[in-house]
N, C-alpha and C positions, 0 to 999 in steps of 0.2 A: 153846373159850372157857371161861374157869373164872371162878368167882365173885367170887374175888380180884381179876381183872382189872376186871368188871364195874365190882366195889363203888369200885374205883380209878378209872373210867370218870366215876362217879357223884358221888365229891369234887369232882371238876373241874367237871362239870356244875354243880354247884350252888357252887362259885367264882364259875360264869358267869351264876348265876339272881342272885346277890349283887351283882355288876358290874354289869346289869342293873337292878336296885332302885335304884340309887347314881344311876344315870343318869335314871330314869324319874321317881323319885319328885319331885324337883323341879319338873317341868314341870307336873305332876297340878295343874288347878283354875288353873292361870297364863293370862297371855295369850301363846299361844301360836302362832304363823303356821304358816297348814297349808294344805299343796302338794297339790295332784290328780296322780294320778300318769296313764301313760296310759289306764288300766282304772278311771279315776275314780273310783279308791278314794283316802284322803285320807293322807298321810305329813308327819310332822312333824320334826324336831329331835333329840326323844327318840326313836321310832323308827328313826335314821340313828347317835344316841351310844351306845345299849346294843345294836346290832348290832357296831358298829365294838369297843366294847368286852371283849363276849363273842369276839371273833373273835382279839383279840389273845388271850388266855387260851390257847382250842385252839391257835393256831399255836404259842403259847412251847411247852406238852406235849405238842402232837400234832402235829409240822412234816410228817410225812408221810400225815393225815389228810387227808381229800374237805370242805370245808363249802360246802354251801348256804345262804345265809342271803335271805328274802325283799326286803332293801332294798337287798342290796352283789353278788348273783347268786354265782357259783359260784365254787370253787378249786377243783379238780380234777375227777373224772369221775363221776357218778353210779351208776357201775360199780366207783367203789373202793371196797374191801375194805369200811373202816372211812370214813364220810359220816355227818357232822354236818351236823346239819339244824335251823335259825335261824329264831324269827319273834318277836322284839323285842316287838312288841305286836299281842297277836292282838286285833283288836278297837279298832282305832283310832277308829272312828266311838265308841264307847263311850267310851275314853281321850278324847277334845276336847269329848265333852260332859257328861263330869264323872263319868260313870259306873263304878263300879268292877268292870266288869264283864270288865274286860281282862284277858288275861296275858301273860306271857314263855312262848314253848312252846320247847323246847329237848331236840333227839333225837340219838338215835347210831343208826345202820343198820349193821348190820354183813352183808356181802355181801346188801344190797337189802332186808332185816329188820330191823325196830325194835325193839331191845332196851334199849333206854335214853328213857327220857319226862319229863319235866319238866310241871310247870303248876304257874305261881308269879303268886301276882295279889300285887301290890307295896304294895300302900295297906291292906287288909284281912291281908297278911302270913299268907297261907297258902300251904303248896307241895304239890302233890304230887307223890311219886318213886316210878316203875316201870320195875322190873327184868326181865327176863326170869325166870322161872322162880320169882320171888320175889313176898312179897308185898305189895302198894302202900302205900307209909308217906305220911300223914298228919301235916303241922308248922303249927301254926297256935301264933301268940302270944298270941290274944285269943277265939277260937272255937272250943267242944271239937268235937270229931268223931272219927269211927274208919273209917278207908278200908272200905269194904264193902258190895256194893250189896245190897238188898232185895229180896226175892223179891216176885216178882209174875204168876203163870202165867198170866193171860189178860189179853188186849189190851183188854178190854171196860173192865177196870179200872186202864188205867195212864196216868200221866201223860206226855204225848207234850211236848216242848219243839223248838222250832227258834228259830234266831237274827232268821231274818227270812224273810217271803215271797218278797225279794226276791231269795233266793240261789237258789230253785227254779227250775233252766230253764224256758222253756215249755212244753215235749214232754216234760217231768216232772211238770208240778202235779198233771194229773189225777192221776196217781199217789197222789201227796202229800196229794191230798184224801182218795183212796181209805183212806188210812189214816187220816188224823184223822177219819171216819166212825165209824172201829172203836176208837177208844180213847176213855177216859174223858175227859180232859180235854187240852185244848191250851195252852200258853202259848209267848208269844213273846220272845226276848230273852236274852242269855247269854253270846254267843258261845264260845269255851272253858271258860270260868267253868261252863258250863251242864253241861261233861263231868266237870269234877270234883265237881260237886254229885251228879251220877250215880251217882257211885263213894262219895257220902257217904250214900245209897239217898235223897236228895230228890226225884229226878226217876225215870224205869222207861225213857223208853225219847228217844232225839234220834233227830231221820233229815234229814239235810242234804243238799247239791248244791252242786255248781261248786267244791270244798274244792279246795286247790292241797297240794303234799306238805308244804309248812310247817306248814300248817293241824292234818292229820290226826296226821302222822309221831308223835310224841311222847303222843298220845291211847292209840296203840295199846296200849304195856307196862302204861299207869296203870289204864285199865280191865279188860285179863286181868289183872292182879294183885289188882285189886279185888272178882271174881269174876265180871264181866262178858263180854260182848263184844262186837266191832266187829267190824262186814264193810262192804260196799255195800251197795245196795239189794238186788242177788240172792244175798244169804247170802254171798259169796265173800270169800275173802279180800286185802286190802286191800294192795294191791303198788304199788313205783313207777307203773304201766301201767294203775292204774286209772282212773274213768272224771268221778270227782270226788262222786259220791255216796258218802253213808258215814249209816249205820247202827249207834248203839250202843244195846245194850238189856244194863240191868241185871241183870235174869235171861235168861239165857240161853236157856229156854225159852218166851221169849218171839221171840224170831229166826225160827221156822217161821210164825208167825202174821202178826209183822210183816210176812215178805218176803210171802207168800201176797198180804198187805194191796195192798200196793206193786208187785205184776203186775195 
């Protein structure tokens, strides 16, 4: 795979982070009807128009591409080559209660590795893009920043973020507690938005559970490119077959410490 292809990979993506805003932005702050799905998670309108959207885009350039997308399920096999990987609005409970805490996550796998990452929050008009091998660029229209996480070698002093309590299984918490023991401070609330703040060295360290591939997929390239990394909870790396825990720490020497935390 050559960089060329990538970067050509990467236009398109962000075609579809564009489709997306067009679709999303409108609904932001409206009255909006919003459906429980059967995992009583909550799905809207906007949610169903910037998936169906982004999805024409890949099919017109990429007709014999894999996409998964979280609202529309699957077109081909999660074993092909090249699998796009869709989730409209990550953070829908944030999206309906006004919170701009959402994004568009938008990945490319190529044979079951994420090389392509998207995180575009549509209202505040920031994106960010990671490439494999490359380093994570930073678009914002209204807030400076410069993709890059911040050093932080001990757990004692970093700031730990998760989305909600409510994503820790139960045969996980104690885990989960085990580490918010060991770090400096906790806060709640982000959903993806919280990974890219990551990457902008705001936050040191997320450690989440129950993530579906939608979720993670796209986190992966933006935070190695940013100087970070992501595993699960046991350091390992993050494959279709994982377990739904996922682990990102801004300095990466933080990762021994974390997982240590987290057994």
């Amino acid at each position: 795979m050559k960089h060329h292809d990538l970067d050509h990979f990467a236009a398109v993506a962000q075609e579809c982070a564009e489709a997306a805003r067009r679709c999303v932005t409108p609904y932001f702050r409206a009255n909006l009807a919003i459906e429980s799905k059967e995992d009583k998670s909550p799905v809207t309108k906007a949610d169903r128009e910037a998936e169906q959207a982004m999805r024409a885009i890949l099919t017109r350039h990429f007709p014999h591409h894999g996409i998964l997308g979280e609202e529309t399920g699957q077109a081909g096999n999660l074993s092909d080559e090249w699998l796009w990987i869709l989730d409209p609005i990550d953070g829908t409970r944030s999206f309906v209660t006004g919170r701009p805490a959402f994004c568009t996550l938008i990945a490319l796998c190529h044979e079951g590795k994420p090389v392509l990452g998207i995180i575009d929050q549509p209202i505040t008009e920031e994106r960010w893009v990671g490439l494999e091998g490359q380093e994570t660029r930073f678009f914002s229209a209204r807030l400076p920043g410069i993709a890059g996480t911040r050093r932080c070698p001990a757990l004692k002093q970093a700031d730990l973020s998760c989305t909600s309590p409510d994503i820790i299984r139960p045969d996980y918490q104690q885990r989960f507690e085990s580490l918010r023991k060991n770090v400096g401070r906790t806060s709640w609330g982000g959903d993806a938005y919280g990974y890219g703040l990551l990457t902008l060295g705001q936050i040191d360290l997320i450690a989440e559970d129950t993530l579906k591939l939608w979720d993670w997929a796209a986190l992966v390239p933006v935070i190695k490119g940013a100087g970070g990394s992501i595993t699960d909870w046991n350091g390992h790396e993050l494959t279709l077959a994982s377990d739904g825990s996922v682990l990102a720490c801004g300095d990466p020497a933080l990762l021994k410490e974390a997982v240590k935390a987290l057994s």
